[in-house]
C-alpha positions, 0 to 999 in steps of 0.5 A: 810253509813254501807250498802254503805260500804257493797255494796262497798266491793263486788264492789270494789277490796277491797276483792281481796287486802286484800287476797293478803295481807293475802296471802303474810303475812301468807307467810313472817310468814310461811317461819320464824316460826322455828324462832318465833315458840311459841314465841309472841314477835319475832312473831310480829317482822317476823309480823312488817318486813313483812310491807316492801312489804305490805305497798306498795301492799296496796298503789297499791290496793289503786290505782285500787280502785280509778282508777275505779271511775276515769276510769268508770266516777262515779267521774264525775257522783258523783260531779254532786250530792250535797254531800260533796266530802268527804262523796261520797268518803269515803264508798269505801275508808272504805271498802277498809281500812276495808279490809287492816286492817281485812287481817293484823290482820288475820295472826296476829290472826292466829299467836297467836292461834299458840302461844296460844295453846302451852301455851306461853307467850301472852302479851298485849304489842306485840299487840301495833306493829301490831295496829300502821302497821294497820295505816300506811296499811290503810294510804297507802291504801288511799293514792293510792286511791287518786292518782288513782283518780287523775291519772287514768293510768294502770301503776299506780298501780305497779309504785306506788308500785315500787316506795315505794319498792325503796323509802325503799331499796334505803334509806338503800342502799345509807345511811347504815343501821346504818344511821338515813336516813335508817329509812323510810325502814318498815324492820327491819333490826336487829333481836331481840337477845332474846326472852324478847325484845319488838319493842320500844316506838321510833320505834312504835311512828315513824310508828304511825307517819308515819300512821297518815300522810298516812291516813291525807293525804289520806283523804285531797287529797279524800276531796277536789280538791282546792291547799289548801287541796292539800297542807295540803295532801302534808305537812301531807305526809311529816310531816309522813315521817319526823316523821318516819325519825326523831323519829325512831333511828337506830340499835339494841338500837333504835328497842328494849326494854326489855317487864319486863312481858316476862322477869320476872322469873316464878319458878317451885313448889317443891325444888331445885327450878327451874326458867325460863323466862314467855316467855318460862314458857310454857317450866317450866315443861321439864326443871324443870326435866331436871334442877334438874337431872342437879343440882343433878349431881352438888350435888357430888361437895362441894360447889354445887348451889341448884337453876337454873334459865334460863341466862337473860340478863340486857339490849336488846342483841346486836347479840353478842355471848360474851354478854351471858356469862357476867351475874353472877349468884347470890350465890348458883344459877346457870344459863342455857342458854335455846334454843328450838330446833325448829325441836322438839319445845323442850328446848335443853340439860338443864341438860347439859348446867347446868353440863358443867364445873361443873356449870360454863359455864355461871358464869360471866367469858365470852367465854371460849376458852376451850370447850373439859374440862367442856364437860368433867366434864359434863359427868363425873358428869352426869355418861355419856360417852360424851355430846351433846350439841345443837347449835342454829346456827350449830346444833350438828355438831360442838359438834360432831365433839369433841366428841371422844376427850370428850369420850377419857377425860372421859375415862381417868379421870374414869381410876383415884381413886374416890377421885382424880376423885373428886378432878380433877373436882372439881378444874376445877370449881374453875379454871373457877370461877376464869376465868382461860381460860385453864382448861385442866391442872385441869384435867390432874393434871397438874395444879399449886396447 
């Protein structure tokens, strides 16, 4: 058997299939790693959505294969023999599953050695997603074998891909994304909303059930050619399907769960104490130093917090900006939003984001519609002239574009007394604990007392 499969692998069209699932997997991974970079779990979801066009070239690939049998006769040359059909049929459908699976967890591979060697978060429960496409991959591969088999056209190879393409797109198109009908599309429509969020149980299950069906029915329809065998290769296809449908749950709450390993806080040793994601722990030393610089400019405050821990939340992310602002920070803690800036690799203006509004910009409040007066503060308690703050979605060119009217606040608040300084500041953080949304008037004094 192993040296038929062997034989098999230089004969067939396995090896030219799974270089064009490396090609095209290594591409959908490339094209989205300012996305992923350095982080596992968001890697198998680019790896996961990948498996919308995947999943079809393995169908076609699949389909060349059993069409040289068909096409050359060996069929022909094979039923003549004493063998089980099974056992004639299964060395070139394994080498061809062999070279589905290697090609798919090969950009897997190359993905976590990416991660790896930055020191990031690897976690087993992002190796479940890739494991269960590996099924649904080698189930389509045999499936196309089968077909091909049966039907031994040259148009074969691409209608069968055309066809999963539109089964896949049409069903999102004509039910919504929100549908449950939409299910049968491989892509995951909805991105995950933090780094913390793992593909969920229902949504693995649905594509476990999916591959068991492909690969059931590959083998039925390879064992045999009587209606009964047919038959059960037709209601695995559809109990596959059915499972996909009907297990799978649509939207953000469907696709994701919180992985408690990447989500629990790792600290940084020495005081203050500095605490950040395991996901981003890689991350811990450049922003323990810039968490405390952070945290001693809060230390001219009465009152000031002596932790930082990088913002969390409780539940997985809707893709909701408001979402992030609604968790409050335990008693003398403040929180920081951690973003890296995928152009260097590294976190973005912890010292800054800590600093803004003396502290409070992510207390709980929600979205100030105030952005010019915890700039302000910030600089101020940074002894800087102004802030520049990252943005994941424009860069700096929003913050950019306020930056005189934050040099022209400061400006005037330093014109002040020390003490008044002081006070100003200190009763704009009050004012956003209290999630007052106009917070100018603390720094100009014309707030109520």
């Amino acid at each position: 058997m192993i040296r038929q499969v062997r034989v098999e692998l230089r004969r067939s069209n396995a090896p030219a299939v799974a270089v064009l699932l490396l090609a095209i997997g290594i591409l959908g991974v490339a094209s989205m790693y300012s996305f992923w970079q350095g982080q596992w779990l968001r890697l198998g979801y680019v790896h996961s959505s990948a498996m919308f066009f995947l999943m079809p070239l393995a169908l076609a690939g699949g389909a060349v294969l059993g069409r040289r049998d068909r096409r050359t006769r060996a069929d022909e040359l094979m039923n003549s023999t004493g063998r089980p059909r099974w056992q004639r049929a299964l060395p070139a459908m394994t080498a061809l599953g062999v070279a589905v699976a290697a090609a798919h967890l090969l950009v897997l591979a190359g993905g976590a050695a990416l991660v790896a060697t930055g020191g990031a978060y690897l976690g087993v429960r992002g190796l479940a997603g890739p494991l269960v496409d590996v099924l649904v991959l080698v189930g389509a591969a045999w499936c196309g074998t089968a077909v091909g088999r049966l039907w031994s056209s040259p148009l074969l190879p691409p209608l069968l891909a055309a066809a999963a393409l539109v089964a896949q797109e049409g069903t999102s198109l004509i039910a919504g994304v929100d549908s449950t009908l939409s299910s049968p599309s491989l892509m995951i429509n909805w991105p995950p909303d933090t780094p913390w969020e793992t593909l969920s149980d229902r949504l693995l299950l649905s594509r476990l059930a999916l591959g068991a069906g492909l690969v059931l029915a590959g083998l039925l329809l390879a064992a045999g050619g009587s209606w009964l065998t047919r038959a059960g290769a037709f209601a695995s296809l559809a109990g596959g399907v059915a499972g996909l449908v009907l297990i799978g749950v649509p939207g953000p709450a469907g696709i994701w769960q919180l992985d408690a390993g990447a989500r629990r806080y790792v600290c940084a040793d020495g005081t203050p104490q500095v605490c950040v994601t395991a996901v981003n722990a890689h991350l811990l030393p450049e922003v323990t130093t810039e968490a405390r610089r952070g945290l001693r400019a809060l230390a001219k405050l009465p009152n000031a917090p002596t932790r930082a821990v990088e913002l969390r939340l409780d539940t997985i992310g809707s893709n909701d900006s408001e979402q992030w602002h609604r968790p409050k920070p335990a008693p003398g803690t403040v929180q920081f939003l951690l973003e890296v800036d995928p152009d260097t690799g590294r976190a973005a203006d912890v010292a800054e984001r800590i600093a803004l509004g003396g502290g409070t910009m992510w207390s709980g409040c929600g979205r100030s519609g105030d952005d010019i007066a915890p700039a302000i503060a910030a600089a101020w308690l940074l002894d800087a002239e102004t802030v520049r703050l990252w943005d994941s979605w424009t860069g700096y060119r929003y913050a950019d574009e306020q930056q005189d009217e934050i040099r022209a606040g400061v400006r005037q608040l330093r014109a002040l007394p020390e003490p008044e300084q002081l006070r100003r500041v200190t009763a704009l953080r009050d004012a956003a604990a209290r999630c007052e949304p106009d917070l100018m008037p603390a720094l100009t004094g014309r707030a109520a007392p």
